[in-house]
N, C-alpha and C positions, 0 to 999 in steps of 0.2 A: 635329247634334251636332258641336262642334268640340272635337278633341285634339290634342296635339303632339308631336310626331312628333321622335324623336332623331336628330339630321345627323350628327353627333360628339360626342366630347369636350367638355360643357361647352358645345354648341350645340342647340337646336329653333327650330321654328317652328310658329305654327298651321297644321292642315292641317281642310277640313269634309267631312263623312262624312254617308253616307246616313240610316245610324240606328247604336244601339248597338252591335250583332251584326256588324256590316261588318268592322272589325280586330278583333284581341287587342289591350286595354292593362290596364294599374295606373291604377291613383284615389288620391288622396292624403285622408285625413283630416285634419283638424287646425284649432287655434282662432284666431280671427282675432286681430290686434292692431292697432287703427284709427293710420289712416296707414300702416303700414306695407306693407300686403298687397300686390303686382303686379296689376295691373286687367287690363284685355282693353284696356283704352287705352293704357295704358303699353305694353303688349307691341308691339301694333300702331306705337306710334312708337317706341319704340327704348329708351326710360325706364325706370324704376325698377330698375335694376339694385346703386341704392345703396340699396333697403329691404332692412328683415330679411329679410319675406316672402321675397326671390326665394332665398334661401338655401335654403327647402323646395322652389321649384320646382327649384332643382338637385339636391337630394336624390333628390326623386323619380324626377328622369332618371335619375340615375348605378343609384339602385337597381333601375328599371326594366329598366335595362341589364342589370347581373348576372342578373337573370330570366330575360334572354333576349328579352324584351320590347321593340320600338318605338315602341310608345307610351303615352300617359300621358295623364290629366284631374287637372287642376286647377281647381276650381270659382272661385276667385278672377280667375283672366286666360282661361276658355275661356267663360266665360258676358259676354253682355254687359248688364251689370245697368242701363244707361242706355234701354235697350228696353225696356218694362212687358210686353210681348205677349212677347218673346223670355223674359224673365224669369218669367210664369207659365207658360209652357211646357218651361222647365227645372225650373222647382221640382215641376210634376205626372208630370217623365220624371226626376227624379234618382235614385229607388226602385230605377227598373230600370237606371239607367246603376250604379249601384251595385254593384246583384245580375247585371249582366253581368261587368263587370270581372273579370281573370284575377286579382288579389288588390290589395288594398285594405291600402295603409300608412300607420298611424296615427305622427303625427308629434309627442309628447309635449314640447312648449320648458320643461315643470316637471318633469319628471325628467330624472335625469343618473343613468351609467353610467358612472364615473371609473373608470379602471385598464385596465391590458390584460388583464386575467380574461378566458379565451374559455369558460371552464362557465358560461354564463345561470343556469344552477338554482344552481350554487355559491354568486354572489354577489349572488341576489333579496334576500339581509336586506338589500343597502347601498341598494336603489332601491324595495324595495316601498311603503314607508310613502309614497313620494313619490306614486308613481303611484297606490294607493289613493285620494287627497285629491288628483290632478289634475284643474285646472277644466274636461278634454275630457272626463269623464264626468258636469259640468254642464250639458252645452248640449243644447241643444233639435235639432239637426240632425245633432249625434253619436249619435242613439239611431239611425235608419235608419243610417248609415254602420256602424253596428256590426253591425246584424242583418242586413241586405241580402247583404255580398258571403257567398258560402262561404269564402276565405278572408280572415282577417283579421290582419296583422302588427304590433306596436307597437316603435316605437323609440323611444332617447332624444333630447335635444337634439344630441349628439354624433352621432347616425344609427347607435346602436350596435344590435342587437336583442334586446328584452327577451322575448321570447316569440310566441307567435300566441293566436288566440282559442281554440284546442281548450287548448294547456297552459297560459295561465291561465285557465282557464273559473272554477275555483274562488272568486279572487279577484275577477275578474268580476262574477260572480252576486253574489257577497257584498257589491259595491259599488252594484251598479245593482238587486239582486231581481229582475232579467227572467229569467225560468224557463229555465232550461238546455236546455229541447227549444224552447225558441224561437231561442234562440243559436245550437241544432246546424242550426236551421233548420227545421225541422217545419210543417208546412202551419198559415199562418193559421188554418185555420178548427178547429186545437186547441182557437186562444184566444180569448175575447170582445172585442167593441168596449171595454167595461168595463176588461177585464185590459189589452190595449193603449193605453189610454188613461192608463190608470194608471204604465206605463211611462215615460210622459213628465211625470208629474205633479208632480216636483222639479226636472222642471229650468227652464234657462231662457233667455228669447230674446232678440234685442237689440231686435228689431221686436216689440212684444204677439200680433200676428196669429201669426208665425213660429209659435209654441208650439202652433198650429193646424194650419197648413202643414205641418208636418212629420210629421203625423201622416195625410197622405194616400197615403201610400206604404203605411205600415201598415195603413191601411183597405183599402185596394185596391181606389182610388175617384181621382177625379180632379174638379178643380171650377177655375175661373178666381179668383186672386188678386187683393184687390184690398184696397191698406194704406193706414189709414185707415179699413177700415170697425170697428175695434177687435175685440179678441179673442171678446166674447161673441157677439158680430153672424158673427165666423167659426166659432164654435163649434156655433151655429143653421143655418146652412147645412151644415156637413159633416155633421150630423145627417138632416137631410134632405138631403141627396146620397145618403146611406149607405142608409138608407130606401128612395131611387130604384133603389138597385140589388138590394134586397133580393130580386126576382122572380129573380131572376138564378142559377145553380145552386149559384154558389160563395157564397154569406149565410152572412156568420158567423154561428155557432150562436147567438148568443143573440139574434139577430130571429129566428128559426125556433121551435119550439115548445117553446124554452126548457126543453130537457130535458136531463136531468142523468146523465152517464157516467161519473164518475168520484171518488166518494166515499170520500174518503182522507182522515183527518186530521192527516197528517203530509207536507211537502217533501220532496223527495226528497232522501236522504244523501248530499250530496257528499263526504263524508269516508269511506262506503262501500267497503271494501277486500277483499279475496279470496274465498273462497269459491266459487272457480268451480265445483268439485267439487258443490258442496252445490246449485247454481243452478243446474249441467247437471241433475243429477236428478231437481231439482222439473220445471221447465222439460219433460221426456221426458214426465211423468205426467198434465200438465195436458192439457187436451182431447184425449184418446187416444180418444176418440168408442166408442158404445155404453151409454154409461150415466153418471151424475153419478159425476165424480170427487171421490174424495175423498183428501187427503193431510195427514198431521200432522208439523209441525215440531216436535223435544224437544231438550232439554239443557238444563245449568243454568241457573240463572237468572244475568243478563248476561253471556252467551256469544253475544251479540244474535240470538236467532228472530226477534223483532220487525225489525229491520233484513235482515235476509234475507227476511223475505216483504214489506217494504217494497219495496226492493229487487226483487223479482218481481212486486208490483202495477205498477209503474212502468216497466218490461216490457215487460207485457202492454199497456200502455196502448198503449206504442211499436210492437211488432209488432198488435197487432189494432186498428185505427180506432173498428170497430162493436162492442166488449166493453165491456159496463158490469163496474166495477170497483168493490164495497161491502166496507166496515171496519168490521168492530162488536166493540168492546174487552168480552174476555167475564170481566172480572178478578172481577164479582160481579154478582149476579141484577140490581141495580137500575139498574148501568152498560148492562148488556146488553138490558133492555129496553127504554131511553129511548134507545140506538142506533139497536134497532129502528125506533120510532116517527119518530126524527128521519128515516131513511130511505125510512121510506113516505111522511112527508111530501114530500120532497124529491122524489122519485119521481112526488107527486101518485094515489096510486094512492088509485080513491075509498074513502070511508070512516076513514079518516086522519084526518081532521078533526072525528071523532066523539070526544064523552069517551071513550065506553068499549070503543072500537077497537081490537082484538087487532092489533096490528102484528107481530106475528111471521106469524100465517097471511093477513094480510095480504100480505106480504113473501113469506111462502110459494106462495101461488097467485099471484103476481105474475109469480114467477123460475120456474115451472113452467108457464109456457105457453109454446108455440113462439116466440109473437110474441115474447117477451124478447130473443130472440135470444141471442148468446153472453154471458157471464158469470161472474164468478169473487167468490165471498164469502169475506171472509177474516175467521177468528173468531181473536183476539188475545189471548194471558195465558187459554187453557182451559185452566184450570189444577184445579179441581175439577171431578169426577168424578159426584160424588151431582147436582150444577145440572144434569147434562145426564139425568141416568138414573134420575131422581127424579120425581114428579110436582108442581107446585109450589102444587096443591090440588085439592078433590072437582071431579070431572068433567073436570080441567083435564088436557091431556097430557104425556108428557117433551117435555124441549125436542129433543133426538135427532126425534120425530116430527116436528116442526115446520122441519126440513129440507128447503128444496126436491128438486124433484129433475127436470133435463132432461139431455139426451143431450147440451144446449149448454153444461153450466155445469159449475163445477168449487168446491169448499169446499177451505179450505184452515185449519188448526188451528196455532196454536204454542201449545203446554204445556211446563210445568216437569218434568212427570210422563210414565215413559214409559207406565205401566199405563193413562193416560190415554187417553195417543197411541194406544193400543191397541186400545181401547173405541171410540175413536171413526172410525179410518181403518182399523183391522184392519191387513194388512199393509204395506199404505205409512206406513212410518216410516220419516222419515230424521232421522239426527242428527247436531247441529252440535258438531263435535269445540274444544277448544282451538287456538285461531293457533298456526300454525309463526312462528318466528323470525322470519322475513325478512316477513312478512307483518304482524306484529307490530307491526315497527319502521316499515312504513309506515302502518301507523292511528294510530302516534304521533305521528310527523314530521306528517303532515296536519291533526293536534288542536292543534301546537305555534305558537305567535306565532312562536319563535326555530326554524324547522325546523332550523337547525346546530345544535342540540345531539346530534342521531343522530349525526354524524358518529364521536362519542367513544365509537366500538363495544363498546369491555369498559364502559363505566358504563351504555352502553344494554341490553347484555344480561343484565347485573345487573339494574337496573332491571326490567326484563320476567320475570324469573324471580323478583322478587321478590312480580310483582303476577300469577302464574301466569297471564302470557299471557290474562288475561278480559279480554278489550275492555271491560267497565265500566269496572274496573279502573285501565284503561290512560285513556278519557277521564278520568276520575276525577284522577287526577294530572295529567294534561296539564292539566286546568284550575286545579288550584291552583300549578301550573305556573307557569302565565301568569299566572293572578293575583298572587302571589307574586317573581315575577322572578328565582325560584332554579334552580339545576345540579339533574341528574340523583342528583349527589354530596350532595346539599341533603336531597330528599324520599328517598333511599336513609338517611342518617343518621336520618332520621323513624319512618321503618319500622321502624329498630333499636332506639327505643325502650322503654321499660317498656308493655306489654301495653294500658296503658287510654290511653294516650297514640297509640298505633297506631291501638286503636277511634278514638278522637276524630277523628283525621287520617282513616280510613276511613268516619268519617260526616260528612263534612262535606255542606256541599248544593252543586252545585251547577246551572248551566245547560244543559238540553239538549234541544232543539228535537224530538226525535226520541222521546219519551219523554213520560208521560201527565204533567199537571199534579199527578192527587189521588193518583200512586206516587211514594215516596221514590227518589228517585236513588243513595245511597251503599249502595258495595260492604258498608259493616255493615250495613246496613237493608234492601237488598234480596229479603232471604232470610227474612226474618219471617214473613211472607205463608206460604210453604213450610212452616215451622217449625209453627205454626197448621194449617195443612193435615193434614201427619201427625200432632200430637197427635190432633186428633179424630177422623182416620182409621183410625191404626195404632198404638195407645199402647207396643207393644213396640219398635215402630221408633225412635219418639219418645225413648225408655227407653236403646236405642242408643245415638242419635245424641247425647243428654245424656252419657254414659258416655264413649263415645270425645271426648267433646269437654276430658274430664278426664286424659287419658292423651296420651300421642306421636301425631300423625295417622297418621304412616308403617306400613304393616307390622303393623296391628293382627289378631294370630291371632283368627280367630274361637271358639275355644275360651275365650278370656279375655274374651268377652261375659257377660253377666249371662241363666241360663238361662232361656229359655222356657216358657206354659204347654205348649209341644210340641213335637215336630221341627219340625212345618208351619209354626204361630206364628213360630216361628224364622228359616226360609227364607224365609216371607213378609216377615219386617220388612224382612232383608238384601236382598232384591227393591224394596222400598221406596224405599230409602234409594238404594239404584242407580239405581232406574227416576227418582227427582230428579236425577242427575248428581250426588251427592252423595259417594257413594263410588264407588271402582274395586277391582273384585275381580282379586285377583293369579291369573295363571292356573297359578301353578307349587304353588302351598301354597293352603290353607286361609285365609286371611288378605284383607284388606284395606285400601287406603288412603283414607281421611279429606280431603277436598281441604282443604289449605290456609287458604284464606279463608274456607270453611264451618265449618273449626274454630275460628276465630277469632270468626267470629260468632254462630255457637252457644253460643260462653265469655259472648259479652256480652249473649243472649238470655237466658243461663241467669243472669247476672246483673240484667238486669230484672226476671227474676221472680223473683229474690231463694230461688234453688235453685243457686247455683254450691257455697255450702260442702257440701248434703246431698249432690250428685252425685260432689265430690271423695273427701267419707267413702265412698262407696259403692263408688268408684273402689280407694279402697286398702285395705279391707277387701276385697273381689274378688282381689286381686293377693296380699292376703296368705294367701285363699285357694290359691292355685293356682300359687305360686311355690315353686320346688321347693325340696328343702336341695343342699348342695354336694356328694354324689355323685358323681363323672365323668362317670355313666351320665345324667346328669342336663344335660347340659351344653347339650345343642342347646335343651332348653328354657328355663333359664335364658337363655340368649340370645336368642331370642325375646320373652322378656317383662323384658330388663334395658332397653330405652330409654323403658317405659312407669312402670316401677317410678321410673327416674331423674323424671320429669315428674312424676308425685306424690308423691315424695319433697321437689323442690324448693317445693314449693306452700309458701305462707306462708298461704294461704286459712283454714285450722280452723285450733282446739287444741284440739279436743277427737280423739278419736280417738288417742290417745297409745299406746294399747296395741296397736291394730294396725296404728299405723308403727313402732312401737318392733321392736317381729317381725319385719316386713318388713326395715327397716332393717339386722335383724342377720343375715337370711337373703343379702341383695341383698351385703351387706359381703363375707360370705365366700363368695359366688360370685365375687365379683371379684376376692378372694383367689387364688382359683385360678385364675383367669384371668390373673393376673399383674398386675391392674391395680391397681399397689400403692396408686399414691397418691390415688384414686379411694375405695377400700375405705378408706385411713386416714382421710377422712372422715367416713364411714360408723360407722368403726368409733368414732370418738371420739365421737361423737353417741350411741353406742349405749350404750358405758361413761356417759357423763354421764347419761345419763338414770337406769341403773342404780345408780349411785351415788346419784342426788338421791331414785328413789321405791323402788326394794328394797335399798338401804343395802349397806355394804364386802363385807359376808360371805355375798350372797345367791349361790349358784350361778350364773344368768345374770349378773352382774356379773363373777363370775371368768372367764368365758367371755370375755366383752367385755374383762376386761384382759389374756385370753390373746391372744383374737385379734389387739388392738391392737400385741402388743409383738413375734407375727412380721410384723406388718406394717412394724413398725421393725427387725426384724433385715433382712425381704429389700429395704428401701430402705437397707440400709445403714449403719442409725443404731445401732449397737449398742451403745454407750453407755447411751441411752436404751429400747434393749430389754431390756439387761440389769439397769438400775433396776425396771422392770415387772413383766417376769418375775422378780425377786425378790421383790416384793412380793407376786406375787399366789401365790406357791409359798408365802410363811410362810404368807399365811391359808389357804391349801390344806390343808398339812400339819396347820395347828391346826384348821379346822373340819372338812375331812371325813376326816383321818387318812391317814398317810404312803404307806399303800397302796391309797388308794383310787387309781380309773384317774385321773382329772382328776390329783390329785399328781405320778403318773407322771409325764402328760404334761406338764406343766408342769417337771418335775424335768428331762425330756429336751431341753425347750427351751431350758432354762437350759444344757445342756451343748452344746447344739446354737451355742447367742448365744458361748458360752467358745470353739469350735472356730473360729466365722467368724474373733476375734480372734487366732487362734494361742495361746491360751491352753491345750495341749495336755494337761497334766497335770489342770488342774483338768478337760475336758471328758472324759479318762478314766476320772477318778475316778467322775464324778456318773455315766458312759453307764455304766458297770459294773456302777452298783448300780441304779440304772433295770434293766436289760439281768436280772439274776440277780431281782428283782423280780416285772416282768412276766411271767420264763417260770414261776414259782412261783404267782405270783395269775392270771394272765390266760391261759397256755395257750403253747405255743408256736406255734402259728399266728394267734394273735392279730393283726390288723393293726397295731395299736399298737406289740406285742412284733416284729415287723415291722420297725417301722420305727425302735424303738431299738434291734435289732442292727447295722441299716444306719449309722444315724449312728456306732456305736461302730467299722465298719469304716471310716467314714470317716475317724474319729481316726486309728486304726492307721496308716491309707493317710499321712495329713499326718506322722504321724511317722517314715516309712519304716520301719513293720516290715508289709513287702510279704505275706507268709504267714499270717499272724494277719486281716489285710486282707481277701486273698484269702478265705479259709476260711469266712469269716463270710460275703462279699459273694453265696459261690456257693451257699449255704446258703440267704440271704435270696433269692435270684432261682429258685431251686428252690419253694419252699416261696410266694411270691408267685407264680410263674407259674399254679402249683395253685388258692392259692385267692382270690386276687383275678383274675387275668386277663392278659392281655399287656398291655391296656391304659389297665391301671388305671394313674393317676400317679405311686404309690409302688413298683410293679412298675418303670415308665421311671428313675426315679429309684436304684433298685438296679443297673438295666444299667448305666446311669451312672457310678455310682460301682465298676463291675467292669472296667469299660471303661479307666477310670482308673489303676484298678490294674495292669491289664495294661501301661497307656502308662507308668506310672513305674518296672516293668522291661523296656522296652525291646523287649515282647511286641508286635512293631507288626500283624501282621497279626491277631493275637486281636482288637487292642484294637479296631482299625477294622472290624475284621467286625462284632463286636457296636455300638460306637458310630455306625454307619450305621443298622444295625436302629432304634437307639432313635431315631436324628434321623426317618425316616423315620415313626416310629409319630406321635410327638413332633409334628411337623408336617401330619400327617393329624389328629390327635386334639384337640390344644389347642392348633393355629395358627402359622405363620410368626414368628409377632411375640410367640408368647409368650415370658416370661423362661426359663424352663426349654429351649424349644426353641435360643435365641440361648445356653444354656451349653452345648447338644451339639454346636450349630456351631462355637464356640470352641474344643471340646474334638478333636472331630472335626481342626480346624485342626491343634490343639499335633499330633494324633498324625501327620496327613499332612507334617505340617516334620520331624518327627522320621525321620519314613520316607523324608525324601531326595523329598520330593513336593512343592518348594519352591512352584513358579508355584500350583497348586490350594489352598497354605495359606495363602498370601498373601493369594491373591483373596478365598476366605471368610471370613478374617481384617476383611479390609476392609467386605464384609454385615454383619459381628456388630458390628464399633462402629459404622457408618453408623444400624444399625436399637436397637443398646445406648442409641446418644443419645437417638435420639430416642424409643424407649418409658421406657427407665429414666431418662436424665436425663443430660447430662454429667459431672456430677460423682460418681454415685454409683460406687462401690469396682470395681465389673465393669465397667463402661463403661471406668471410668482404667487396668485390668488391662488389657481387651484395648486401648485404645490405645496403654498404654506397650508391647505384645508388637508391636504394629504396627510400632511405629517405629524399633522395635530391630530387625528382619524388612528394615524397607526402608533402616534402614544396613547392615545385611550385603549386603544385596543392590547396594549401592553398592560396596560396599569391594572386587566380587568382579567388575567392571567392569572393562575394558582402560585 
């Protein structure tokens, strides 16, 4: 063997060596270009230092050198190809001059690597496509050169470096098909003469023979060249060569007894990403010896099981030589027995070949005899339950009995279902949770043509939160992705969509190698199968899962389910629906969440079967059951069920059903009433008056209600203009149809004095709280809630017109007589301190006022929230009395909470918001003025 040996800088010479093993050097790859190359002649006299060519032999020195390395092979000027005898003795030793070499650099003249970029990975979009489609992954004597050394480097035209063969294996494979355990290097006798042959079987040679020739290294076999005898003639002897060596200990496996180790009908996933967690633990369980192992893989469906025990067959293949390895897709009786069968035949196990040959106990006493040796069966998509624990006719057994069972072998299950996984492995279950994040974003970047579009963190993490982290999901989009040629920004605006446009985009089809041909691939349609499953199964679950798929996914109290024929019926459905990965039980409350995309595609299951409207009817008659009225006491509930009531309330799906969204509607309005969420309720509330007006007409009770509610819905936005047109209106029909002193009158009378006071209308709101006030204590009682709450407004008047004693008298009166019989907590009780508090601050009473008006913020903010409006006017108020009390820094700063949080719940513009800003800024010019 001669190599050349580095003098200096831009100097070698040949030097000859005993064999390969003698030095450490580098080997150069790369594609010839006639004429140009450096010969062993040229070298020898002193020439060709004007071809291309010698520009790679300089490469290779110089890079040789950075290695560390002195020497180096160049097949072009170390071989002397004018010798026939020297020449067949290099082409049957160049395998191992290969696979000796300290690393092997591939020298690519059709890619280029412009720029000073030193992140490789950064700027792979501007070179891949090149290298992809460069003609050194056509030739015929670049496949040994790739596979021989252990390490392999590729550079550009430039001598830049593009990677090595481990960190593009990816692309690699994808270009050439040669199996990734052949790349990492794994013992020939993995792979067959057949599969190795096949390796070379696009590309191509300058010589016809050569496409022969190069294929002797891979055989690992050796034979005399001789060109000219044409390629079939060489193709006839390496056959027989190959043959001749067959006696030999090392015979690749398919001259041997042509038996079959590893039945998989899936590649292995190179796009295969995290889960170390989940693959140490299978991994621990498998051949734990004493008995047939058995382990089941669960969680939703495309949350990839199947890829994770992919994933571990492929393994197992790598850590154990001698482990057969069998796949039998168990998605339904007729797939899983025609696996069966394929199996034994493949197997050749006799009787196989019989029509009516039980291949299952076939396969059974197969994998139960010692001789099997090790073994691992993996049943895929057991997904029902009754296939396995059913008999599937007279005489015939479950298929659970038809289980092997040795001390060598191990089953492994993925299901949808965990009551399955249960049934079938007892306690070894493990389950495959949702992707983290960062793991997320690498099974995307990997699925993507344009890997730079991760780089755009907040659209990628949008993105992935949109498609909840399910690797279907996530291939899913990556492939219409690429198809498409759009931004993250592109299929995120897709998503947001109208509802059947989203399904569309969620069912589209597409390609994926890893995945059965007769299963749908899209995240809508995945989950069918499942759907079907628990109909037949569990019709109450089923009944659920319709239900909730008509309401909010979030947060769904179990109490707002549709009741059972029992407790147990009950528990089991919710076990159901869980043991699918379907829902998540909250562990704080009673409640549960809905995933996502299961609700999404259970809307468009429920509309295949053409039951989306009866489930919505059923949906909001349920809610109108069991939605509370507007109580205080009432409050944590109504909150619980106002995000579900909002989602069928929006529905456009029925009209029929009028009467119990009408209810709903007006119960859902005025909790939000009192929640402060005015302009939410005006909604509401107008929906509720129109409907009242158009089918129980001007003068029905509930329509006066609906235009009561509406018109404080416009005094506390502010509109009082418009509140006080309303509540006129609905006060005459009041007074005319149920009489001046019915309660409804009252109230409406009190409102109207209430809309007069917000305007400073003082006189008139006296007048009318007067005779309200003398009214109610005559019909209603003086403890009345109502009479309540028109003494309060009428101390309110007093208070705006500074007669502070009249004010007061009334205010301590009302806060006495509410703390008795409504409670501290009640709203119209906080509402009293309120307005006492008030009192106290507008004479100057600072320490009363702030005693009591901390009580009330504090109640206030405990009871109906930081953000509600009543809460932001005790802050406010709290404010005026701490500025009044010489407390300037503390009423400033609160000050500035109540319009920050006034904006943005009430609105900039409305009347409180402009109050407290204009008190602000008058605050922070004094506070200027008082400046050095």
């Amino acid at each position: 063997m001669r190599l050349l040996k580095i003098n200096g800088p831009g100097e070698f010479s040949l030097v000859q060596v005993a064999s390969h093993t003698t030095l450490s050097y580098a080997i150069l790859s790369h594609t010839w270009t006639d004429g140009q190359e450096v010969t062993y002649q040229d070298l020898i006299s002193g020439a060709g230092n004007n071809k291309s060519g010698y520009d790679k032999i300089k490469f290779c020195g110089e890079q040789a050198a950075r290695d560390g390395l002195q020497y180096f092979w160049v097949d072009t000027c170390c071989i002397d190809k004018s010798d026939p005898a020297e020449l067949s003795k290099a082409i049957n030793s160049m395998f191992r001059w290969y696979r000796n070499a300290k690393k092997c650099y591939v020298y690519l003249t059709d890619v280029s690597r412009p720029g000073e970029n030193t992140d490789v990975q950064a700027s792979q979009s501007t070179w891949e496509v090149a290298f992809r489609s460069s003609k050194w992954f056509t030739r015929g004597w670049t496949l040994q050169e790739l596979i021989a050394p252990a390490v392999v480097e590729f550079f550009s035209q430039e001598g830049k470096l593009l990677g090595d063969k481990k960190s593009l294996e990816k692309p690699i494979y994808e270009i050439t098909q040669i199996p990734i355990y052949a790349l990492r290097g794994n013992p020939f006798s993995d792979f067959s003469i057949a599969e190795r042959k096949g390796w070379a079987a696009q590309r191509q040679t300058t010589e016809e023979e050569d496409i022969v020739y190069c294929l002797l290294g891979l055989c690992e076999v050796s034979m005399p060249t001789i060109y000219g005898e044409g390629k079939d003639v060489a193709l006839k002897r390496l056959e027989m060569t190959i043959k001749g060596f067959s006696n030999d200990s090392s015979e690749p496996k398919d001259l041997k007894d042509n038996s079959v180790s590893f039945i998989v009908p899936f590649d292995r996933n190179l796009n295969f990403t995290g889960r170390g967690r989940q693959l140490a633990e299978v991994e621990a369980k498998l051949f734990a010896g004493g008995q047939t192992t058995k382990v089941a893989i669960t969680g939703l469906g495309g949350i990839g099981k199947t890829q994770l025990v992919l994933e571990i067959a492929y393994r197992i293949r790598d850590r154990y030589k001698d482990c057969l390895v069998i796949w039998i897709p168990a998605t339904n009786t007729e797939s899983l027995y025609q696996a069966y069968l394929d199996v034994a035949r493949q197997l050749k196990i006799p009787g196989s070949d019989e029509d009516k040959a039980d291949a299952k106990k076939l396969v059974q006493g197969y994998l139960s005899k010692e001789s099997a040796g090790r073994w691992l069966l993996v049943f895929d998509n057991a997904d029902d339950v009754n296939m396995w624990i059913t008999q599937s006719g007279p005489g015939s057994g479950r298929l659970l009995d038809y289980l092997p069972r040795s001390e060598q072998g191990c089953i492994v299950f993925t299901t949808r279902d965990r009551k399955t996984a249960v049934k079938l492995a007892h306690q070894n279950v493990i389950d495959v949770p949702e992707l983290d994040e960062d793991v997320a974003i690498q099974l995307l970047q990997k699925c993507l043509v344009n890997p730079d579009l991760v780089n755009n963190r907040p659209d990628t993490t949008a993105l992935l939160k949109e498609l909840t982290y399910l690797p279907l999901a996530i291939i899913q989009a990556a492939a219409y992705i690429n198809e498409n040629g759009i931004t993250f920004v592109d299929y995120l605006s897709l998503l947001a969509e109208q509802e059947e446009d989203v399904i569309d985009l969620l069912s589209e089809e597409f390609e994926d190698d890893g995945r059965y041909d007769n299963i749908k691939n899209p995240v809508a349609t995945t989950w069918l199968i499942s759907f079907e499953q628990i109909r037949h199964r569990d019709p109450l679950a089923a009944d659920y899962l319709s239900f909730m798929a008509c309401i909010d996914p979030k947060d769904i109290p179990q109490s707002l389910l549709p009741a059972g024929a029992s407790r147990k019926k009950a528990v089991d459905a919710i076990g159901t629906l869980e043991a699918y990965s379907f829902i998540i039980k909250r562990a704080a409350d009673l409640a549960v969440d809905l995933h996502r995309l299961v609700h999404l595609a259970t809307r468009n299951w429920l509309q295949r079967e053409d039951m989306i409207a009866q489930w919505t009817e059923r949906a909001i008659i349920r809610l109108e059951e069991v939605f509370p009225d507007d109580d205080h006491q009432n409050r944590n509930i109504w909150r619980s069920y106002l995000a579900h009531t909002r989602y069928v309330l929006r529905s456009n799906i029925i009209d029929q059903c009028w009467e119990n969204r009408f209810k709903l509607a007006r119960k859902v309005g005025m909790c939000l009433y009192s929640d402060g969420q005015y302009n939410e309720a005006e909604v509401l509330d107008i929906q509720v008056m129109e409907t009242s007006l158009r089918v129980l007409g001007q003068e029905h009770p509930d329509t006066l209600t609906g235009m009561a509610n509406l018109a404080a819905t416009y005094r506390n936005q502010g509109r009082w203009k418009e509140a006080e047109e309303l509540q006129a209106t609905e006060l005459n029909i009041c007074s005319r149809v149920l009489g001046q002193e019915h309660p409804s009158t009252l109230t409406s009378m009190d409102n109207l004095a209430l809309t007069y006071r917000y305007q400073g209308r003082w006189k008139e709101a006296e007048d009318l709280g007067v005779q309200v006030m003398e009214t109610s204590l005559r019909v209603l009682g003086a403890e009345h809630p109502d009479t309540l709450i028109n003494i309060a407004n009428l101390a309110s008047t007093y208070r705006n017109q500074g007669r502070w004693k009249e004010a007061e008298d009334l205010g301590v009166q009302v806060i006495e007589t509410s703390l008795r019989v409504l409670g501290a907590e009640h709203p119209d009780t906080l509402t009293s301190m309120a307005n006492l508090a008030s009192t106290y601050r507008d004479q100057g009473r600072w320490t009363e006022a702030e005693e009591l008006q901390t009580t009330e913020l504090e109640i206030c903010s405990r009871v109906l929230g930081k953000e509600h409006p009543d809460t932001l006017t005790s802050m406010y108020n709290l404010a005026l009395i701490w500025k009044g009390h010489d407390q300037d820094a503390d009423a400033l700063e609160l000050m500035k909470q109540c319009v920050e949080v006034r904006a943005r719940i009430l609105g900039s513009n409305h009347p409180y918001t402009l109050l407290s800003s204009t008190t602000l800024l008058k605050w922070e010019a004094e506070k200027l003025e008082t400046l050095p």
